[in-house]
Z-matrix of the N, CA and C atoms (Angstrom, degrees):
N
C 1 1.452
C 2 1.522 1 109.34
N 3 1.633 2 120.77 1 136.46
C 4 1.087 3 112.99 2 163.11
C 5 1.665 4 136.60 3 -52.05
N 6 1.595 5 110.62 4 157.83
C 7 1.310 6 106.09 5 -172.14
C 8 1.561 7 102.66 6 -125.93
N 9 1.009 8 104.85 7 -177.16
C 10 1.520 9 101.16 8 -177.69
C 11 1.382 10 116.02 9 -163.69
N 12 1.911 11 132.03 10 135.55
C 13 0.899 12 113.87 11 -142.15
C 14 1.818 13 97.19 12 -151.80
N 15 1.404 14 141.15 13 124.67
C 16 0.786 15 135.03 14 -145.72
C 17 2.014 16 97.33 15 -88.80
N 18 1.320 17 117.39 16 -3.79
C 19 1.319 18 121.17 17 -173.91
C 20 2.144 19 123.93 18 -161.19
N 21 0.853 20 148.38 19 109.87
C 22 1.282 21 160.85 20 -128.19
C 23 2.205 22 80.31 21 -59.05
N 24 1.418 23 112.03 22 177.81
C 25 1.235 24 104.43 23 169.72
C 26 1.662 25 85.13 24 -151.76
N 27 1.308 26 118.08 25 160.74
C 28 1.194 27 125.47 26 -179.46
C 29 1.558 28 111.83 27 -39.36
N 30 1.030 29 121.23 28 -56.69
C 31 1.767 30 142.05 29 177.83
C 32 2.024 31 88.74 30 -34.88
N 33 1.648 32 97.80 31 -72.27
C 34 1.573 33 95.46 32 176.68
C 35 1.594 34 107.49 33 -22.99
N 36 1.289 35 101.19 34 -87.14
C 37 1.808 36 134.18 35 -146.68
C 38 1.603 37 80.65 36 -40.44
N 39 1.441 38 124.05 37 -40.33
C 40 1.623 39 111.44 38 -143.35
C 41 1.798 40 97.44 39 -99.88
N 42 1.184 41 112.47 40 10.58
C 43 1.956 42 141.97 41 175.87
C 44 1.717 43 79.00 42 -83.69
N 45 1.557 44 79.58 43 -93.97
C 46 1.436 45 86.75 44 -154.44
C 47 2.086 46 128.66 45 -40.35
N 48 1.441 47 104.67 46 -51.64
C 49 1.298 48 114.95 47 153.63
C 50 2.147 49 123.99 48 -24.69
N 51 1.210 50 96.99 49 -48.53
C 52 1.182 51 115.47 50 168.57
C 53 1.690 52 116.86 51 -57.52
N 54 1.323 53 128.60 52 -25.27
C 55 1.636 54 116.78 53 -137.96
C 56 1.529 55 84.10 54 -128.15
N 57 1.398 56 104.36 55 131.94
C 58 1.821 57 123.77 56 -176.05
C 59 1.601 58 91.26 57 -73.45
N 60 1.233 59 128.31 58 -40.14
C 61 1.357 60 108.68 59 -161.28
C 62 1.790 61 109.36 60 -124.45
N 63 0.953 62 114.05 61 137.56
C 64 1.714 63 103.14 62 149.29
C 65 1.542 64 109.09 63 -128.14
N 66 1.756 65 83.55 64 -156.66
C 67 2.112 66 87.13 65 -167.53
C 68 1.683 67 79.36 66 -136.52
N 69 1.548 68 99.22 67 148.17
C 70 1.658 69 118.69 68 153.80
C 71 1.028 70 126.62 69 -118.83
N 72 1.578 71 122.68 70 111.55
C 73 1.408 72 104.95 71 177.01
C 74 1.711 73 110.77 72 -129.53
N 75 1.455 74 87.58 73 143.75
C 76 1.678 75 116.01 74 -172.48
C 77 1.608 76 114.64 75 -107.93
N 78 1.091 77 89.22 76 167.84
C 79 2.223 78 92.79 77 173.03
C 80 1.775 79 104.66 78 -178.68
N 81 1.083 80 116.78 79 133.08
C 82 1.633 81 111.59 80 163.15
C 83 1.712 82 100.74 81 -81.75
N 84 0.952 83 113.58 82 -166.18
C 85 1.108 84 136.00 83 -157.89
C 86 2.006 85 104.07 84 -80.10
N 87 1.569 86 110.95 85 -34.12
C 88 1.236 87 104.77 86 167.97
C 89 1.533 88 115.30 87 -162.22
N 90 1.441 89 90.57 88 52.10
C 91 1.551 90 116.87 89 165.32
C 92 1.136 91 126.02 90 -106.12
N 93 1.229 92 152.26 91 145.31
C 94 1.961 93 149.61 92 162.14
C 95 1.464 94 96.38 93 -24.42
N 96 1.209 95 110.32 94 128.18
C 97 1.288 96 141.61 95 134.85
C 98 1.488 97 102.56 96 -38.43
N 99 1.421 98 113.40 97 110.62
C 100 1.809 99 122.81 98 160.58
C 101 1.323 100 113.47 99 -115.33
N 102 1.546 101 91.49 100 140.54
C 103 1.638 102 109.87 101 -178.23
C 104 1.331 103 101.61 102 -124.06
N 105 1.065 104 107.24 103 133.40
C 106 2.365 105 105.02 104 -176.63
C 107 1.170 106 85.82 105 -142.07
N 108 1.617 107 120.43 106 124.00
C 109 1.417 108 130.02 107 141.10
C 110 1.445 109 113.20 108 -48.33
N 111 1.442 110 115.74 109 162.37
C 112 1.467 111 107.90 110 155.30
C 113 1.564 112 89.68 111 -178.39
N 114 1.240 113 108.91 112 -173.14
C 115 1.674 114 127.20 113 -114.98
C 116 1.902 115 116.57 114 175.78
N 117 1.127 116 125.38 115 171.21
C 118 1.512 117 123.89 116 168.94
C 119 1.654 118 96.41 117 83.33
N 120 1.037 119 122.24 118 35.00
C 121 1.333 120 111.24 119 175.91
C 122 1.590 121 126.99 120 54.25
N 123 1.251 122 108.19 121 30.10
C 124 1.686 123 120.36 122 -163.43
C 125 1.717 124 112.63 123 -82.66
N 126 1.223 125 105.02 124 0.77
C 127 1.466 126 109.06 125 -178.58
C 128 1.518 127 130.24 126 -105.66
N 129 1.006 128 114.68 127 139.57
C 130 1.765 129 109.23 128 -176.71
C 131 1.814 130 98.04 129 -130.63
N 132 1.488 131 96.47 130 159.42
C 133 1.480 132 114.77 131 168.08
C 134 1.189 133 64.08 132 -84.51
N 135 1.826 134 98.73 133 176.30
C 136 1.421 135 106.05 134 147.29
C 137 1.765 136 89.55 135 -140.26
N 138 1.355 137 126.71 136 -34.06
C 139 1.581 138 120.81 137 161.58
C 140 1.706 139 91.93 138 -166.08
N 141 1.535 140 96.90 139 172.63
C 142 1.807 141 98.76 140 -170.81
C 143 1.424 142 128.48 141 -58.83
N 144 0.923 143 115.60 142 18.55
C 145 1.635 144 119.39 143 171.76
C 146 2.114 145 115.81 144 -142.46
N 147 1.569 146 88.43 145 8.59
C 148 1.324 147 94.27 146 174.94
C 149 1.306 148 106.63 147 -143.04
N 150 1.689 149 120.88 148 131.77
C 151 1.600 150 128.75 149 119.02
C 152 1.590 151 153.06 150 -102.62
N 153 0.889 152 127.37 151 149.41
C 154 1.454 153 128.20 152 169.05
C 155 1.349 154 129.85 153 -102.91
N 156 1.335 155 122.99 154 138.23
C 157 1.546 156 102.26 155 165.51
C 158 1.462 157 116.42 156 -157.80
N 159 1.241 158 120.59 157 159.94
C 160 1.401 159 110.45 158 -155.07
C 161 1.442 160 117.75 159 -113.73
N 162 1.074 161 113.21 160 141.57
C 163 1.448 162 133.44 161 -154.73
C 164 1.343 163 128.41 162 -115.37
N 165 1.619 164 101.97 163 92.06
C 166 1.770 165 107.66 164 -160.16
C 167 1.088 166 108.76 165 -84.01
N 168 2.269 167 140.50 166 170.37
C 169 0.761 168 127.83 167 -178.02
C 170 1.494 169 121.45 168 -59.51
N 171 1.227 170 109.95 169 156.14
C 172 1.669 171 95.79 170 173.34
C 173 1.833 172 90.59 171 -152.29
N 174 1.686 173 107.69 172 -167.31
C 175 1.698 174 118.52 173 176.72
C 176 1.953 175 104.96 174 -44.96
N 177 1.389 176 103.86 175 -58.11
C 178 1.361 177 93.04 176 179.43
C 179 1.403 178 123.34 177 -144.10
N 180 1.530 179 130.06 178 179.69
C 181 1.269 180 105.70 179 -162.94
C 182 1.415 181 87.72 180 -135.60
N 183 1.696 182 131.14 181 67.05
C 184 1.005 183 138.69 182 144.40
C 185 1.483 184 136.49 183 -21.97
N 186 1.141 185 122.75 184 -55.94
C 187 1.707 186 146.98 185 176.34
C 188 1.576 187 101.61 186 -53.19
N 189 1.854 188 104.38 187 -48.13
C 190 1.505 189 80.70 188 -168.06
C 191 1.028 190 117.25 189 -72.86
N 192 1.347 191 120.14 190 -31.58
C 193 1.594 192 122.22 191 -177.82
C 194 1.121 193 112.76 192 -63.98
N 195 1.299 194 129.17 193 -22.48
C 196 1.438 195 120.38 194 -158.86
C 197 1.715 196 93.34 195 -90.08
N 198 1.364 197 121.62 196 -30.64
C 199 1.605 198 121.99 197 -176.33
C 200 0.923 199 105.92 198 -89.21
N 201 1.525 200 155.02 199 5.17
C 202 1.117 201 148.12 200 129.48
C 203 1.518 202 130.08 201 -65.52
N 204 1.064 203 121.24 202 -8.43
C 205 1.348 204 136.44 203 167.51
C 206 1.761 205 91.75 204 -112.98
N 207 1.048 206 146.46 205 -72.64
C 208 1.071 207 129.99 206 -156.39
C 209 1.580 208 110.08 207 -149.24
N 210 1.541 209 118.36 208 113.35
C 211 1.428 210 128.88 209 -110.59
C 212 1.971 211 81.18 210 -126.67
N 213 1.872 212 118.58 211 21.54
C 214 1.564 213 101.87 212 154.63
C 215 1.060 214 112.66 213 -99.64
N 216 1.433 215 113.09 214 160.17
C 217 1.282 216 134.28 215 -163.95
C 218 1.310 217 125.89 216 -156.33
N 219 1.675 218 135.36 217 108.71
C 220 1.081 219 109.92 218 166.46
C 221 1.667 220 114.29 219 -116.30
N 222 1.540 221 95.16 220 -174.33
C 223 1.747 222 102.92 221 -164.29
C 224 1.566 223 78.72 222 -133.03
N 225 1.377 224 96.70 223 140.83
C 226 1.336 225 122.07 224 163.54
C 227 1.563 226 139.59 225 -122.01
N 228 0.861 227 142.42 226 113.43
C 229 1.569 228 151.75 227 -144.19
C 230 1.263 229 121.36 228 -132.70
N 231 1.364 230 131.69 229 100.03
C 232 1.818 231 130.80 230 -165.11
C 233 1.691 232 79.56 231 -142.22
N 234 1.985 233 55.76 232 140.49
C 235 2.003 234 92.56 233 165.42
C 236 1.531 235 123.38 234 -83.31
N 237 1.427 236 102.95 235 116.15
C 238 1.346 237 118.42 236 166.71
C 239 1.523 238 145.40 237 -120.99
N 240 2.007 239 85.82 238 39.91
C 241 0.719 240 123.39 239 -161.60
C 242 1.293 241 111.63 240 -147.36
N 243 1.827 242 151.04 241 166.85
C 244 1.314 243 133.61 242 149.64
C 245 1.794 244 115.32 243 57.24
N 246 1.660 245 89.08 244 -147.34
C 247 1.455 246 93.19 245 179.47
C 248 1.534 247 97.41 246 -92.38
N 249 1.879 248 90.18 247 158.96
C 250 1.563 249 107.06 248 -170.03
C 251 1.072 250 111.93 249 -74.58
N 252 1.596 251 112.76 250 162.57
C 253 1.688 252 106.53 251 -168.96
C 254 1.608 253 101.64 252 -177.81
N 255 1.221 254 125.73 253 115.14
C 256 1.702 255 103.50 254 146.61
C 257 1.541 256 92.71 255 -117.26
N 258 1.774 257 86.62 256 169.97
C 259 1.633 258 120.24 257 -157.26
C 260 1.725 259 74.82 258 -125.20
N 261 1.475 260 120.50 259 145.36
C 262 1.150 261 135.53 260 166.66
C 263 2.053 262 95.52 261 -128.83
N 264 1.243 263 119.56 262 141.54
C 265 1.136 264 126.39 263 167.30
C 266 1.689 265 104.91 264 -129.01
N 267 1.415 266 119.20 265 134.71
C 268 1.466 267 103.76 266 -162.12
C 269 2.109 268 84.42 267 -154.92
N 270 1.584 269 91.83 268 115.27
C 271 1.712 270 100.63 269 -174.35
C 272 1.581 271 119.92 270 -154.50
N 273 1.171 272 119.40 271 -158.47
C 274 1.442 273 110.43 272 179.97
C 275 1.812 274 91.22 273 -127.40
N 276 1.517 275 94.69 274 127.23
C 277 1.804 276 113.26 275 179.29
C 278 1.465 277 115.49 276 -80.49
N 279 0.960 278 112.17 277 -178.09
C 280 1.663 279 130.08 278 145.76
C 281 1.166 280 99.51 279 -177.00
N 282 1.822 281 98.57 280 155.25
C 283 1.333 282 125.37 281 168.82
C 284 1.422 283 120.04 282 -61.17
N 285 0.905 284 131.19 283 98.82
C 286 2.126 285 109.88 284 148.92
C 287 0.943 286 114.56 285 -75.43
N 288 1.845 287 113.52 286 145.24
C 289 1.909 288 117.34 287 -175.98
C 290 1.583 289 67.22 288 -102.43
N 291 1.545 290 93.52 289 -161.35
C 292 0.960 291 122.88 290 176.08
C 293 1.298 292 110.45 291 -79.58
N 294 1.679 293 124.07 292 -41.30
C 295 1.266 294 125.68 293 -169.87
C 296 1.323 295 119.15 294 -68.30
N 297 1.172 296 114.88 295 0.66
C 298 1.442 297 130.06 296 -171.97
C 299 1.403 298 124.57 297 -95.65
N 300 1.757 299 119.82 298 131.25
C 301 1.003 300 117.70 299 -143.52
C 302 1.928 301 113.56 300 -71.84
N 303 1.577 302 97.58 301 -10.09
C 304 1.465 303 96.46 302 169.17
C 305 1.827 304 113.19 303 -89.52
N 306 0.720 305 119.14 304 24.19
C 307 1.811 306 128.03 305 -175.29
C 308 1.587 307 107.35 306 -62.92
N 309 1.788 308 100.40 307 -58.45
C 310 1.861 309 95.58 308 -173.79
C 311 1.454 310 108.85 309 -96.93
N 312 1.022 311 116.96 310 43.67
C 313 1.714 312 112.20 311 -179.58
C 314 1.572 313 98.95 312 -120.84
N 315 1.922 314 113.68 313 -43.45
C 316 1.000 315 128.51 314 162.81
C 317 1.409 316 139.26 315 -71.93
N 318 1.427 317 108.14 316 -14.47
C 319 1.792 318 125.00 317 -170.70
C 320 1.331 319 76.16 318 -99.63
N 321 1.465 320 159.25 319 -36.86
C 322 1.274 321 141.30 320 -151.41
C 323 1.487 322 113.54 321 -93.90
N 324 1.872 323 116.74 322 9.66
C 325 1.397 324 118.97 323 -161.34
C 326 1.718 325 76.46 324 -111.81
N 327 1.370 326 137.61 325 -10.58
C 328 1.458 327 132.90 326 -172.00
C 329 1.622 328 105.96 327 -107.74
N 330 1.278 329 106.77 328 142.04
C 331 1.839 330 105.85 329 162.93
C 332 1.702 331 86.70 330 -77.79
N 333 1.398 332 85.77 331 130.21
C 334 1.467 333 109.49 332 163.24
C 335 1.689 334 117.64 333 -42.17
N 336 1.420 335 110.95 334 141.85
C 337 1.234 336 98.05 335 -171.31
C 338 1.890 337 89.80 336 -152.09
N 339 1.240 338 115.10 337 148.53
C 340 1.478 339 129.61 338 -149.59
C 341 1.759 340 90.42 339 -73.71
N 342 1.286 341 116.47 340 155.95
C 343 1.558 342 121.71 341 -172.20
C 344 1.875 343 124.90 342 39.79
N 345 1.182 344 86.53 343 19.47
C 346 1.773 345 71.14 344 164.98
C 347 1.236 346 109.76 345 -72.85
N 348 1.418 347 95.09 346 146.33
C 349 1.330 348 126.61 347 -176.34
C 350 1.146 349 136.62 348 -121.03
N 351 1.597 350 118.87 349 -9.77
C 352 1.179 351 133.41 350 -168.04
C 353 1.979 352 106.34 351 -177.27
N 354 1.396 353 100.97 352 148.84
C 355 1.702 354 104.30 353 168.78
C 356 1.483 355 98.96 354 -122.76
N 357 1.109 356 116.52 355 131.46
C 358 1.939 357 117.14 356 153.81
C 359 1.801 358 126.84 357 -104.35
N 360 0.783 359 81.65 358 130.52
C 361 1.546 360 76.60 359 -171.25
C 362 1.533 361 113.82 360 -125.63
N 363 1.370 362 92.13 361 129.21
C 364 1.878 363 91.09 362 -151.39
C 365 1.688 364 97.57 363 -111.87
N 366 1.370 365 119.59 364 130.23
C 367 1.352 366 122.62 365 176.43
C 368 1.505 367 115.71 366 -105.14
N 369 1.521 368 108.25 367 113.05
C 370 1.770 369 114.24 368 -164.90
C 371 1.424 370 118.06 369 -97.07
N 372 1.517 371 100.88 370 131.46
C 373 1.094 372 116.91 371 -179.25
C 374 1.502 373 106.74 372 -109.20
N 375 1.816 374 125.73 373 23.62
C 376 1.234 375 130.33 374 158.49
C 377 1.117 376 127.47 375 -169.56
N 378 1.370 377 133.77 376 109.69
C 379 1.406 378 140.48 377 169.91
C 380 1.604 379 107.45 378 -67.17
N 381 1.397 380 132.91 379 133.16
C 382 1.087 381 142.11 380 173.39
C 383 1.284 382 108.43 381 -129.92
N 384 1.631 383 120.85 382 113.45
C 385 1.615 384 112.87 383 167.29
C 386 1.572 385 119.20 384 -112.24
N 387 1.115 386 114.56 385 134.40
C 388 2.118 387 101.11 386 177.48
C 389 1.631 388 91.29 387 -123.26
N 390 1.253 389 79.96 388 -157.76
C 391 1.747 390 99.40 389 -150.23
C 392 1.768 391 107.64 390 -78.49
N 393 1.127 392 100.74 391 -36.17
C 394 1.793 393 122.50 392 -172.15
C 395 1.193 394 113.26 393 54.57
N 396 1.348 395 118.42 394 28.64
C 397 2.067 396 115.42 395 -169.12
C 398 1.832 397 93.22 396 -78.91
N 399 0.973 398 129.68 397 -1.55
C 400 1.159 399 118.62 398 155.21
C 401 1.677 400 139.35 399 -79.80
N 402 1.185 401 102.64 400 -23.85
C 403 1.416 402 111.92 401 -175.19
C 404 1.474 403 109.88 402 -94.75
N 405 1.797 404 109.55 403 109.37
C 406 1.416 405 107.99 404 162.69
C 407 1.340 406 159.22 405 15.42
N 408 1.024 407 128.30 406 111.32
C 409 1.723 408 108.72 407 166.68
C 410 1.496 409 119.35 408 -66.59
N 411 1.358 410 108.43 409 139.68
C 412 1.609 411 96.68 410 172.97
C 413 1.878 412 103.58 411 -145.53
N 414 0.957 413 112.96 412 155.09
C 415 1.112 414 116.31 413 -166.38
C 416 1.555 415 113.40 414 -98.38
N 417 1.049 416 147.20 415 91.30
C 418 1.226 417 155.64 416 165.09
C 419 1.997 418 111.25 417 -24.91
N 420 1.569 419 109.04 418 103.04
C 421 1.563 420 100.90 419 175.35
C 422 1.690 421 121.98 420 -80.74
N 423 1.608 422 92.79 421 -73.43
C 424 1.398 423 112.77 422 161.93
C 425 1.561 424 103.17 423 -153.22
N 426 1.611 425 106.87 424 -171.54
C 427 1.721 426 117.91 425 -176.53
C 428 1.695 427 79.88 426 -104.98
N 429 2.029 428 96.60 427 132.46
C 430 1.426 429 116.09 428 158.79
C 431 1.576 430 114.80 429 -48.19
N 432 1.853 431 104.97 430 128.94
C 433 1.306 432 83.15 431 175.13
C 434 1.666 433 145.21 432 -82.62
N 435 2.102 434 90.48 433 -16.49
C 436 0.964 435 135.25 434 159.25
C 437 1.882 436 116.85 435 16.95
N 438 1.704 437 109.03 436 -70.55
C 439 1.153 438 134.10 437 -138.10
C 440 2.440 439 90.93 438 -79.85
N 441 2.159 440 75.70 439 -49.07
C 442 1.635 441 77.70 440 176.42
C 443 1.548 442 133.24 441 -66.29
N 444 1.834 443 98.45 442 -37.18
C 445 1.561 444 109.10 443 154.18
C 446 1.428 445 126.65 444 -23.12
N 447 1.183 446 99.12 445 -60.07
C 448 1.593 447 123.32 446 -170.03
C 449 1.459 448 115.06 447 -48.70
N 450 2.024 449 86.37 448 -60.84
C 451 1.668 450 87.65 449 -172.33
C 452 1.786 451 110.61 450 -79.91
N 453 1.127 452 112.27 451 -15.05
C 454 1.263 453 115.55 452 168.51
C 455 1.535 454 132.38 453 -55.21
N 456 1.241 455 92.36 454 -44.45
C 457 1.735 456 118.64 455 161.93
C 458 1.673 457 123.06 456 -55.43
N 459 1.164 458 91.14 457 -26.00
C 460 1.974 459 106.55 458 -162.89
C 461 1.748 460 83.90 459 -96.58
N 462 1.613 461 128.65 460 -58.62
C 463 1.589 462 121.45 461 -155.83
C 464 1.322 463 99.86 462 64.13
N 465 1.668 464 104.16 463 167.51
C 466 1.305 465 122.43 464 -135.95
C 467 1.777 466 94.14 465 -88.91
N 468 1.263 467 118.73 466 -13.53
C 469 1.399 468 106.47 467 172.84
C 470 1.917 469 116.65 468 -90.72
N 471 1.238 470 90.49 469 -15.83
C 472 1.760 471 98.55 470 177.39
C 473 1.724 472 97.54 471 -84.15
N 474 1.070 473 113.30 472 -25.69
C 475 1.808 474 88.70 473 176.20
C 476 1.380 475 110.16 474 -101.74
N 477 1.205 476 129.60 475 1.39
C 478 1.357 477 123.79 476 151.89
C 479 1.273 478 126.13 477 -53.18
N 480 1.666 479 104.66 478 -58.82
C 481 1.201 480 124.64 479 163.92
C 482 1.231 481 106.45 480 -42.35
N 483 1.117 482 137.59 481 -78.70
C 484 1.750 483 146.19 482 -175.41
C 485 2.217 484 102.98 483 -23.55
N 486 1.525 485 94.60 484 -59.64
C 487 1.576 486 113.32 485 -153.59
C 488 2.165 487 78.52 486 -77.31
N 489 0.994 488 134.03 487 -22.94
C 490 1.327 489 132.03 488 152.75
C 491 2.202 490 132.93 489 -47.66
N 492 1.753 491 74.09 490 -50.03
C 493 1.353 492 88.47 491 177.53
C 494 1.895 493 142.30 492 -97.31
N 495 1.557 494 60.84 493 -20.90
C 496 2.129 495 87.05 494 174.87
C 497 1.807 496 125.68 495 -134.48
N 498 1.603 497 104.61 496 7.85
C 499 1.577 498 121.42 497 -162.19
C 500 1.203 499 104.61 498 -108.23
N 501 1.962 500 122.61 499 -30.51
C 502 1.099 501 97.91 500 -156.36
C 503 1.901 502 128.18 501 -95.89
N 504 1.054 503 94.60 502 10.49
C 505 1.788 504 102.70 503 -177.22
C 506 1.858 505 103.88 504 -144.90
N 507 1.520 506 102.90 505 128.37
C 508 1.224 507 76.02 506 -176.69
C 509 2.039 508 122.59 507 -93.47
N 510 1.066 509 110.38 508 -132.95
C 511 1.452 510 88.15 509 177.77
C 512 1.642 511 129.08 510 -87.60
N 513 1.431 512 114.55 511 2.07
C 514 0.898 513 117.88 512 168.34
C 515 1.741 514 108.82 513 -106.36
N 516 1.064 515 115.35 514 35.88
C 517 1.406 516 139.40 515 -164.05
C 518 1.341 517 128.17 516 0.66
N 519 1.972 518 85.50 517 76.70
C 520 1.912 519 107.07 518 -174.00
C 521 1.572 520 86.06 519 -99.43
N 522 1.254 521 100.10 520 149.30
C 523 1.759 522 101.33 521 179.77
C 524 1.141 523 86.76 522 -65.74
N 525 1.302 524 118.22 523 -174.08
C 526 1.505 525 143.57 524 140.74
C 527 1.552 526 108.51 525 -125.77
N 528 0.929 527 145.23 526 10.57
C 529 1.657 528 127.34 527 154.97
C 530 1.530 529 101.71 528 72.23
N 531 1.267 530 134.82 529 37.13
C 532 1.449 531 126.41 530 -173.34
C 533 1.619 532 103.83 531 -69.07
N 534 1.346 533 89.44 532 -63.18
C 535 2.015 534 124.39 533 -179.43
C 536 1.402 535 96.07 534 -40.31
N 537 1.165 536 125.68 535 -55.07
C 538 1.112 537 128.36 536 -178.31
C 539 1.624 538 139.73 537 -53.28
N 540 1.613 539 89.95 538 -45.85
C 541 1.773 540 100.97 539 -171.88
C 542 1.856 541 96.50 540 -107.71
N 543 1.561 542 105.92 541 -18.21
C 544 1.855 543 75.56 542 178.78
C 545 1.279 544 107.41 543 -134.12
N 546 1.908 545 111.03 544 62.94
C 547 1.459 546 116.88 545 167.18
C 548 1.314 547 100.50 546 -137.41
């Protein structure tokens, strides 16, 4: 049976710390529901009622728009690994650009990683854990290198360009303010 918990507890932090992947999902008020895996080590505790994690370019930048209009958010975390488990994290987000005066206090809790573009940092007002005896084993290989290739290949004026040409609205065409907050 699920549990529920008004703040992360060490047991959490050392779950979550553990798990190559989670999911984020966002929505305004009458936009698609988005769900984005992700991966690369992009996540931090930062203490029991807060995380951050950082958010490199990718196809689209759904999340931000959706937390700027409407700033819930949860993170999701299952074991695919050991004993079963999901971790539900469920809070109110916001974006950091870059231009923003919390950018290097927060980019300095991540190894740098090629095209970031954004940090969110979500403050929880609920820990949710269930059972997860449904969800798979899977075996962890490595992180694709693919994503860093990419942005490595492009440099810092080709993914501007990119977050110019393919970043700024998402598909239900809410801006996201990219152009705006990190030029």
């Amino acid at each position: 049976m699920g549990k529920q918990y008004t703040e992360l507890s060490e047991q959490h932090t050392q779950f979550i710390n553990a798990q190559k992947i989670y999911f984020v999902g966002t929505a305004t008020a009458d936009s698609r529901v988005n769900v984005s895996p992700k991966g690369m080590d992009s996540l931090r505790v930062l203490n029991n009622q807060r995380v951050a994690w950082l958010n490199v370019t990718g196809s689209g930048n759904e999340t931000a728009a959706h937390v700027q209009q409407n700033p819930r958010m949860t993170i999701m975390f299952c074991a695919l690994e050991g004993a079963p488990l999901i971790l539900r994290l469920y809070g109110t987000a916001r974006v950091v650009h870059q231009n923003d005066a919390e950018w290097g206090a927060l980019y300095a809790c991540f190894k740098p990683l090629p095209g970031a573009r954004q940090i969110f940092y979500l403050a929880i007002d609920l820990v949710q854990t269930s059972c997860g005896m449904g969800v798979p084993f899977y075996n962890f290989e490595a992180e694709r290198p693919q994503l860093n290739e990419w942005a490595e290949k492009k440099g810092e004026a080709g993914i501007r360009q990119y977050w110019l040409d393919k970043n700024q609205v998402t598909i239900d065409a809410i801006p996201t303010y990219i152009a705006d907050k990190n030029f």
